[in-house]
N, C-alpha and C positions, 0 to 999 in steps of 0.2 A: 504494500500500500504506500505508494508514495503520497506527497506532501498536498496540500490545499489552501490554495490564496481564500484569505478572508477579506470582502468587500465589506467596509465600513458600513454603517445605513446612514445614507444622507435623509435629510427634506425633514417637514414634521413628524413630531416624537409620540408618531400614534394617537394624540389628545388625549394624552395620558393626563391628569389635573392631578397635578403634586406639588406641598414644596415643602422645599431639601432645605434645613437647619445646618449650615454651616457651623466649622468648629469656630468659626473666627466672630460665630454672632449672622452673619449676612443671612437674606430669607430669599433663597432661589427659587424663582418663579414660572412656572411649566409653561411653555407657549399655551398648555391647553386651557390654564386657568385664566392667561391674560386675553387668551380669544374668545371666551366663551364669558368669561364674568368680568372682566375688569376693562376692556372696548379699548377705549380711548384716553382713560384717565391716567395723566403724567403723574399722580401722588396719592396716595393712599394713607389714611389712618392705621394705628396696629390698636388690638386691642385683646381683653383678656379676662376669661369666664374664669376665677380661680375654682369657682364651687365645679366647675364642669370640667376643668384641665384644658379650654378648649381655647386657640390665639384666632381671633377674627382679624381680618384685614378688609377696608372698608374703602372702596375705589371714590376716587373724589379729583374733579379738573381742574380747580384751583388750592394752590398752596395755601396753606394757613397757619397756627401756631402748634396746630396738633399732626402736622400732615409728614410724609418722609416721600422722599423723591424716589421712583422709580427709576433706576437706571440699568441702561441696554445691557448686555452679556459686554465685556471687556475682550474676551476672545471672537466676539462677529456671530455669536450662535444666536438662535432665540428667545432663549430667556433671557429673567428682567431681575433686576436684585435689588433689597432694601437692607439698609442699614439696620437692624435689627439690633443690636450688641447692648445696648442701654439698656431698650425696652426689658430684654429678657432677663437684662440683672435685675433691676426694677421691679419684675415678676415675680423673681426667687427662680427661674429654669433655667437648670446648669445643661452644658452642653459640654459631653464628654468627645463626640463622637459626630457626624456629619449623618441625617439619618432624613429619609422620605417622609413628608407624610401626605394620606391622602385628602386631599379637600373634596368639600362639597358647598354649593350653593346656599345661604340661610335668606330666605325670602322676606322671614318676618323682619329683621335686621337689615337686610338690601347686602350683606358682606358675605367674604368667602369664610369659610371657616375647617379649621383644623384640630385633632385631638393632639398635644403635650404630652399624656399623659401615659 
């Protein structure tokens, strides 16, 4: 059995809706959350259900004194990253580890939301 080239996969990341908790604090954000729930909005709020373990992120057009800047992947990919690092110390949620989570839509809220916990 000889050898076998492996093709990368380009293009979109299935519309997968995740985001990955960096170790450094950053909140990476799935093309599929920012296409399906968050549109158009350069800045989002972060927020945070202690009783629930659950971090809401709340898409919003203009900046404000609660708002964190969405910005593009640094390496040219599709996702979107926020500064996250305060927030979570703020929370009391340690990050040992760089770790997916899955979001889902909260309608009654208007925000994406994820489980901590």
């Amino acid at each position: 059995m000889g050898f076998k080239t492996y093709f990368p996969q380009r293009g979109p990341s299935s519309g997968k809706t995740t985001v990955r908790i960096l170790r450094n604090g950053d909140l990476s954000i799935s093309p599929g959350v920012r296409n399906r729930w968050l549109g158009k909005a350069g800045f989002v709020e972060l927020l945070y259900d202690r009783q629930g373990g659950k971090v809401g992120i709340r898409p919003r057009v203009r900046a404000t004194r609660a708002t964190y800047k969405l910005r593009p992947s640094p390496q040219g990919g599709r996702r979107f990253y926020v500064s996250g690092a305060q927030f979570l110390d703020a929370c009391g949620i340690k990050i040992r580890k760089a770790r997916n989570h899955e979001a889902q839509w909260n309608e009654q809220e208007k925000l994406v939301e994820f489980s901590v916990k």
